[in-house]
N, C-alpha and C positions, 0 to 999 in steps of 0.2 A: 924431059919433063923435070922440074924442080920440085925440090921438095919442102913440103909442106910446113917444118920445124920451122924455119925462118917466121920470124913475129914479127910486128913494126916495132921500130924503136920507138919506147917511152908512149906506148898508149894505153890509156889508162883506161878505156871504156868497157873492156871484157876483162880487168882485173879478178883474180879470185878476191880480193880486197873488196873491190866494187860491188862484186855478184854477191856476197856475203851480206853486203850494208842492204842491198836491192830487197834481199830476201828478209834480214828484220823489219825493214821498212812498212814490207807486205804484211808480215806477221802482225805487225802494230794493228793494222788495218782488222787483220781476222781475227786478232783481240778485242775491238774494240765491238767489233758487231757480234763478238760469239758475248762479249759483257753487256748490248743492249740486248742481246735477246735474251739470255737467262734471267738478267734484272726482272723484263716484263713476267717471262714466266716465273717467277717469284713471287712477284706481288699478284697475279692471276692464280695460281696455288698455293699460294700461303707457306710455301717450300724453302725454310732456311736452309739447307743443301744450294738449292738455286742460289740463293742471294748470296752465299759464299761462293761458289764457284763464277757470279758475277764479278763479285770481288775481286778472287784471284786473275781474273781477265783483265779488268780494268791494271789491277797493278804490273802483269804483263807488259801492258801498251805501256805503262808510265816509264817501267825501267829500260824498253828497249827502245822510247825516246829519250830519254837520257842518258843512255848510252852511246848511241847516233851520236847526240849533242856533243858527248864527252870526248869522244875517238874524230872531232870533225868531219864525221860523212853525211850527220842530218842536209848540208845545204847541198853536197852531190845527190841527194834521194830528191832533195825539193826541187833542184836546176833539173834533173833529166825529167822528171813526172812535168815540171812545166814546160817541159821541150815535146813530150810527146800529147800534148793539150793543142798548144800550138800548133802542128802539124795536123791535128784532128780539128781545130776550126774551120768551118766549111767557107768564113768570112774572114779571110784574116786580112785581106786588104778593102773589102768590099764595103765599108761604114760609112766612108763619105760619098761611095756611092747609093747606097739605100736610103742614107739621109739626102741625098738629091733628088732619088723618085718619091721620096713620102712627100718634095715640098711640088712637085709636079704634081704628084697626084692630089695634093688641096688646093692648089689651084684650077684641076680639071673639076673637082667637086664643085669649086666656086662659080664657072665659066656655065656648067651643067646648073647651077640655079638661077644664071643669068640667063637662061634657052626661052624663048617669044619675048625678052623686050626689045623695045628698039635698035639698044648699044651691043645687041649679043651678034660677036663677030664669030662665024663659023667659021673662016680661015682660022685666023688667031687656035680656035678648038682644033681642028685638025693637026695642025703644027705642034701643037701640045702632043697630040695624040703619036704625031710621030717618032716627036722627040723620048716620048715615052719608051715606044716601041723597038726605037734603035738604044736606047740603055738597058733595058733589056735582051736586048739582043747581043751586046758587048759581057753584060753579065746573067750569064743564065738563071745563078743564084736566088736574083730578084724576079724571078716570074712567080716567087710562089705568094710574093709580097703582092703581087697584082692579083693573080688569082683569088685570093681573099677577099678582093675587096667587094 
């Protein structure tokens, strides 16, 4: 068995450097919500303590974006948070496929207010209906776009 000490060369994504920027980054965040909510209860209680300790919140989040800025790691906090957004999209390639069943299914709306005239072709409705059925069926995503409707 080998051991463990061996690191990859030059990777920079479990940095103590990194993991440090990760954690102000955070902090900004729990400054900014611990400064909306004291603000509120401020003006809810009339409590200058509050409105001060909003304060010092809000200035929190200022410095430990500016300092992000300052040290170049604001754009490592903003590239990896839009990396893990990314991965968390349930639709990341699926757009110009939902935008394909929304234009099927106004055309199946339109075909369903052509039903008892003379020109309403039921093939034609079926084939819609199928064509429907197999893009949802390629992407499961969109059954909840059907379901809805």
């Amino acid at each position: 068995m080998k051991a463990r000490d061996s690191r990859l060369p030059d990777s920079p994504f479990n940095s103590p450097t990194v993991m440090k920027a990760r954690a102000l980054f955070m902090l900004q965040f729990v400054a900014l919500i611990g400064g909306l909510m004291s603000a509120e209860a401020a003006m809810a209680e009339h409590a200058w303590r509050l409105a001060g300790c909003s304060v010092l919140c809000f200035a929190l989040m200022i410095g430990v974006r500016r300092f992000l800025r300052r040290t170049e790691q604001w754009e490592t906090c903003v590239d990896g948070l839009n990396r893990s957004f990314a991965r968390a999209d349930p639709w990341p390639d699926q757009e110009e496929s939902s935008v394909r069943l929304m234009q099927l299914l106004d055309r199946l709306d339109a075909m369903e207010q052509d039903r008892g005239r003379p020109e309403f072709d039921l093939w034609a409705l079926q084939e819609l209906r199928h064509e429907i059925a197999g893009l949802v069926k390629t992407h499961p995503a969109l059954a909840s776009l059907v379901n809805e409707r």
